[in-house]
C-alpha positions as a printed Julia matrix, in Angstrom:
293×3 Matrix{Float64}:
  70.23  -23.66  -37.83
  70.7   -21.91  -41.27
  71.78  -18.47  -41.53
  71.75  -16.2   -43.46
  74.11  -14.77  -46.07
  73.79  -10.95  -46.68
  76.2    -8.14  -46.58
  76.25   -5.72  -43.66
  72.38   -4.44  -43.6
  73.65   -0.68  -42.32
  75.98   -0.86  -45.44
  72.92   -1.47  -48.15
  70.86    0.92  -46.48
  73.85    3.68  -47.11
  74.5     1.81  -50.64
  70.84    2.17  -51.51
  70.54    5.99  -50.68
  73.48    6.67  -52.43
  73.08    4.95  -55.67
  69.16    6.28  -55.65
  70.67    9.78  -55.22
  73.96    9.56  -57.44
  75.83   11.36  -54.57
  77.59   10.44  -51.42
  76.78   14.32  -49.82
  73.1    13.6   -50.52
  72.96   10.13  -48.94
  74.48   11.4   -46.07
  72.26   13.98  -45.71
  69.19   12.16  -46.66
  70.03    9.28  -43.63
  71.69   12.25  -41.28
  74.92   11.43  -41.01
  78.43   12.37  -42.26
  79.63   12.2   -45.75
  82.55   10.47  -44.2
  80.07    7.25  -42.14
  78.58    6.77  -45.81
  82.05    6.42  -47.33
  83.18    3.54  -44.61
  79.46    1.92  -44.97
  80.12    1.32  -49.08
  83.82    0.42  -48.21
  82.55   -1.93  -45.89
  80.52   -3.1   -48.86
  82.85   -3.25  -51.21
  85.17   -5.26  -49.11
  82.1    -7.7   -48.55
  82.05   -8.2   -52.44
  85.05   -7.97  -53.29
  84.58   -5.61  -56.02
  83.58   -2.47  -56.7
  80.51   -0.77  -56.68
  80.88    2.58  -57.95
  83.06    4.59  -60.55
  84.46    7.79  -58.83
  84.42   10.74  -61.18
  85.95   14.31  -60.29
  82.61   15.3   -59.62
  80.17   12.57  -59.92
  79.96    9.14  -59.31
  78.28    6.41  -61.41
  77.2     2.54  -60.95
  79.15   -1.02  -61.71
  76.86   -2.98  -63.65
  76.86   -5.07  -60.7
  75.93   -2.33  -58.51
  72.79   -1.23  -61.06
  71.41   -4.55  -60.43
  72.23   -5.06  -56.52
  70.62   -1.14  -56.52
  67.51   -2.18  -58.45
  66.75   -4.93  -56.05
  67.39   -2.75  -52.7
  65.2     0.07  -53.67
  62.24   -2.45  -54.26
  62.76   -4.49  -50.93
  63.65   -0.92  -49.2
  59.98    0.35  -50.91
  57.78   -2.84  -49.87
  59.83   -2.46  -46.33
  58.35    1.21  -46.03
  55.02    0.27  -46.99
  54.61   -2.67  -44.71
  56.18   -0.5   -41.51
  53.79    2.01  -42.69
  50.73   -0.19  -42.31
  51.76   -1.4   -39.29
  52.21    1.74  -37.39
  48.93    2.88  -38.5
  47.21   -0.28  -38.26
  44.42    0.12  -35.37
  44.5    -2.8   -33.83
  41.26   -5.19  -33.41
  39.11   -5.58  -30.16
  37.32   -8.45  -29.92
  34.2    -8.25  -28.53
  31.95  -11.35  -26.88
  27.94  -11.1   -26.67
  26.45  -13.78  -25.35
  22.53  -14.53  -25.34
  20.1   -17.62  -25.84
  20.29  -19.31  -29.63
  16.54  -17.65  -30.06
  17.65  -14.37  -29.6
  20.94  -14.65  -31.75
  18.77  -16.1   -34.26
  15.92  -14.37  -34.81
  16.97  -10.66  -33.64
  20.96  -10.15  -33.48
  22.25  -12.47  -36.64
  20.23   -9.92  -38.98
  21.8    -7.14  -37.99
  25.4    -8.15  -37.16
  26.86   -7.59  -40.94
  25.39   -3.78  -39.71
  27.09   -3.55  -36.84
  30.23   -4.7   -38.21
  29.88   -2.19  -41.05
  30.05    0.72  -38.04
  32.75   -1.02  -36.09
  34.86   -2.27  -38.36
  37.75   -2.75  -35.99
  35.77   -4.48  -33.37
  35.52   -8.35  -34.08
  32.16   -9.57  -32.76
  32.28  -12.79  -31.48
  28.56  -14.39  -30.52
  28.21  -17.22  -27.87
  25.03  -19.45  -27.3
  24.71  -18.9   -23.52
  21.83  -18.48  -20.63
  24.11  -17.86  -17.87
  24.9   -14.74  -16.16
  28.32  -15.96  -14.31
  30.03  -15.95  -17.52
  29.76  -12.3   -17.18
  31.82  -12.42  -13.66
  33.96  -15.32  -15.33
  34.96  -12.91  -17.99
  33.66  -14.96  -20.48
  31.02  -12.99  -22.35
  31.25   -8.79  -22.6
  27.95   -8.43  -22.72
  24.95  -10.26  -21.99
  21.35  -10.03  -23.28
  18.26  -11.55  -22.12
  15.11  -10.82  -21.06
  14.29  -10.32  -17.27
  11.73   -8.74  -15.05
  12.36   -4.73  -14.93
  12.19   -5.55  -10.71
  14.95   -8.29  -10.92
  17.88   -7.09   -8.79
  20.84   -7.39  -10.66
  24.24   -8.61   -8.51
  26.62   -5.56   -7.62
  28.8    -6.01   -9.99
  26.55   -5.23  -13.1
  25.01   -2.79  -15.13
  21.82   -3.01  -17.12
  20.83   -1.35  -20.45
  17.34   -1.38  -21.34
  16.81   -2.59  -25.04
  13.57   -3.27  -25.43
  10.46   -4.52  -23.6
   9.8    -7.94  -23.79
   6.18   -8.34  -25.47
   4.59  -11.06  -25.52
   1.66  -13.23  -26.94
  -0.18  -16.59  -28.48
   1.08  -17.2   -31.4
   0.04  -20.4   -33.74
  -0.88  -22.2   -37.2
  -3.13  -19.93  -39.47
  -5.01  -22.83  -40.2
  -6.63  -22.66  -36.36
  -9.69  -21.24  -36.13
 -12.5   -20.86  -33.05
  -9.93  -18.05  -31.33
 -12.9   -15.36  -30.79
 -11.49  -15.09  -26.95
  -8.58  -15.21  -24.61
 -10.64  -18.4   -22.57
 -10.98  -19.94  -26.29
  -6.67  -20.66  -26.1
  -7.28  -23.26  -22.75
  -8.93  -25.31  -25.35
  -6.08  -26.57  -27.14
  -2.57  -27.91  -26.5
  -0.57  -25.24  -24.96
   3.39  -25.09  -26.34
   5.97  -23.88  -23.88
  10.08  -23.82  -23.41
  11.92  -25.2   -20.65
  14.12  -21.76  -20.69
  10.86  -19.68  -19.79
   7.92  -22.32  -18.35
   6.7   -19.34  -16.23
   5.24  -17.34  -20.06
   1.97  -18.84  -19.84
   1.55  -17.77  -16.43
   2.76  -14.49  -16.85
   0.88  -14.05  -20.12
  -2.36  -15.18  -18.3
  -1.75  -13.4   -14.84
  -1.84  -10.21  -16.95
  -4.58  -11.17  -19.01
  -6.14  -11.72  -15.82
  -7.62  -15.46  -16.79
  -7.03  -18.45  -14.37
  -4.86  -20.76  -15.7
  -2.85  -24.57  -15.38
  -1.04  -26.36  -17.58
  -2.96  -29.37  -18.86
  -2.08  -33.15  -19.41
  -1.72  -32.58  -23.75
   0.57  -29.46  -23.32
   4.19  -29.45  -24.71
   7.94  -28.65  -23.93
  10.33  -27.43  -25.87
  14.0   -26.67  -25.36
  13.87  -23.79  -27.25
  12.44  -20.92  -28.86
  12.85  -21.7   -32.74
  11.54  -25.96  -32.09
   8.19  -24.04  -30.05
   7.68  -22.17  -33.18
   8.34  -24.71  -35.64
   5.38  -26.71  -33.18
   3.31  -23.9   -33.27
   3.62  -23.68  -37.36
   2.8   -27.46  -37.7
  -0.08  -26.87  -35.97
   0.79  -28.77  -32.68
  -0.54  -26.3   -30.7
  -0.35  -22.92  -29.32
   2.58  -20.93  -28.41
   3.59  -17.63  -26.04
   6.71  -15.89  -27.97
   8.12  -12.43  -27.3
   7.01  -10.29  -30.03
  10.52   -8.98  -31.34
  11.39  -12.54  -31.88
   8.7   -13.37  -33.97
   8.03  -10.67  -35.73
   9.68  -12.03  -39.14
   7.44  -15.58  -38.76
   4.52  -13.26  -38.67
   5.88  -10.65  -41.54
   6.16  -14.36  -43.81
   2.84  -15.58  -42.99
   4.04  -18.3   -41.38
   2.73  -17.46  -38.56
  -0.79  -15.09  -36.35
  -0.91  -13.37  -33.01
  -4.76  -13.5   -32.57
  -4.42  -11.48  -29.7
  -1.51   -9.24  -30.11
   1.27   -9.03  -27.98
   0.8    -7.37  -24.47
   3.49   -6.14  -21.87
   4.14   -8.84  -19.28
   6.87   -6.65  -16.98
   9.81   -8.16  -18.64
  12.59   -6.12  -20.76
  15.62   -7.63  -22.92
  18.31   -5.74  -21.17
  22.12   -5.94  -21.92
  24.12   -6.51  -19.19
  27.84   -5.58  -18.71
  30.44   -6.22  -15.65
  31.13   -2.56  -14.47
  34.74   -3.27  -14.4
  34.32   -4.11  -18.43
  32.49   -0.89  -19.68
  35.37    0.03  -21.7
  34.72    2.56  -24.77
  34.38   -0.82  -27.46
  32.01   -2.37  -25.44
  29.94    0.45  -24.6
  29.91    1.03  -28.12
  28.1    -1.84  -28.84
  26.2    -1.51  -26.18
  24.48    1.68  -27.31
  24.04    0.42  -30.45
  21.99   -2.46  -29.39
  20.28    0.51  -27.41
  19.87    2.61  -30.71
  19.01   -0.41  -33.1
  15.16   -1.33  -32.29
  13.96    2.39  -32.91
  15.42    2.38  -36.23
């Protein structure tokens, strides 16, 4: 193992503050101690040298040519040493903070607004994770979690829900279909649903109050985003939450013949109630906050 070779660093602290000030009185007061500790630290010094470092005058004191060079290098290292303990002590240190939610959602509602967020919370470092699962909230693995469940699902003890926004939903498909002058006029073409919500149909149609089963030409998607590229290539028709869709529709991509209606579901954020520390219930409100902007 190498070590390494420098001087006594208590010495060149006292060497620095006295060739800075030009005076062994000031050094000593400057770094509170006695005139006569600053003396044995540049002795000490000096001895480590083997040469001298200053000229002693009857009433002042001046530099080697040596010493001028060995000072000049000590004040800069002493200067960028100050400056980096500085930052340090007034760094504030950076939370990390997980979210997890479906791909859709992350997507097509949260990605947008994330360089936002981070402009308000600089010091929190948002980390995003592609989940459905609500044990990773008791695992510790997610912070928070977001999706979209009835407002009369019981949550397990150990959570708390924050309403975000309701869950809207409605048909959504290819401009290029046509004949839609009715709710009953959607049973006549391929209906497009995900495997992560097969229930939407039903719910959409239970509170449209219109009988409904799936027929033999429907489709399945895994996810969001695939549905509504299906629904934009004219495959068929699909049931999307409105605040997911909402940019499709803004780009012409995509209609909603028929609006977007309240099915009794909410996006929530959910939270472990052991976890709702000040960062995290930070974010949290601002996910509250952020849809009535």
């Amino acid at each position: 193992m190498k070590r390494r070779t420098l001087p006594p660093l208590n010495a060149l602290k006292a060497f620095e503050a006295v060739a800075r000030n030009k005076s062994f009185s000031l050094a000593a007061e400057e770094l509170c101690v006695t005139h006569s500790a600053i003396s044995h630290q540049i002795k000490q010094l000096e001895e480590w040298f083997d040469k001298k470092l200053f000229i002693r005058h009857s009433s002042t004191i001046s530099l080697t040519a040596d010493a001028e060079e060995l000072s000049l290098v000590c004040t800069q290292l002493f200067n960028r040493l100050e400056q980096c303990v500085f930052e340090l002590t007034n760094k504030t240190s950076e939370v990390e903070v997980v979210i997890g939610a479906s791909h859709s959602f992350m997507a097509n509602w949260l990605i947008p607004r994330l360089e936002k967020l981070e402009v308000i919370y600089p010091n929190i470092h948002i980390k995003l994770m592609t989940c459905n699962d609500l044990k990773l909230l008791e695992k510790e693995k997610v912070d928070i979690f977001i999706n979209s469940v009835s407002e009369h699902h019981l949550l397990p003890n150990f959570l708390n829900k924050y309403l975000l926004f309701p869950d809207n939903m409605g048909p959504i498909c290819n401009r290029e279909i046509n004949l839609l002058h009715s709710v009953n006029d959607l049973l006549n073409y391929p209906l497009l649903h995900t495997h992560s919500n097969k229930s939407a149909w039903h719910t959409w149609f239970n509170q449209s109050k219109i009988n409904f089963s799936p027929k033999a030409n429907d489709r399945y998607f895994d996810s969001l985003n695939l549905m509504i590229e299906a629904a934009v290539s004219g495959l068929g028709i699909a049931i999307a939450p409105q605040i997911l869709v909402e940019k499709e529709i803004l780009n012409g991509r995509i209609i909603a013949p028929f609006g977007f209606i309240y099915c009794d579901y909410n996006f929530y954020a959910m939270v472990s109630k052991n976890n709702e520390n000040p960062d995290v219930m930070n974010i949290i409100h601002w996910l509250m906050a952020e849809e009535k902007v």
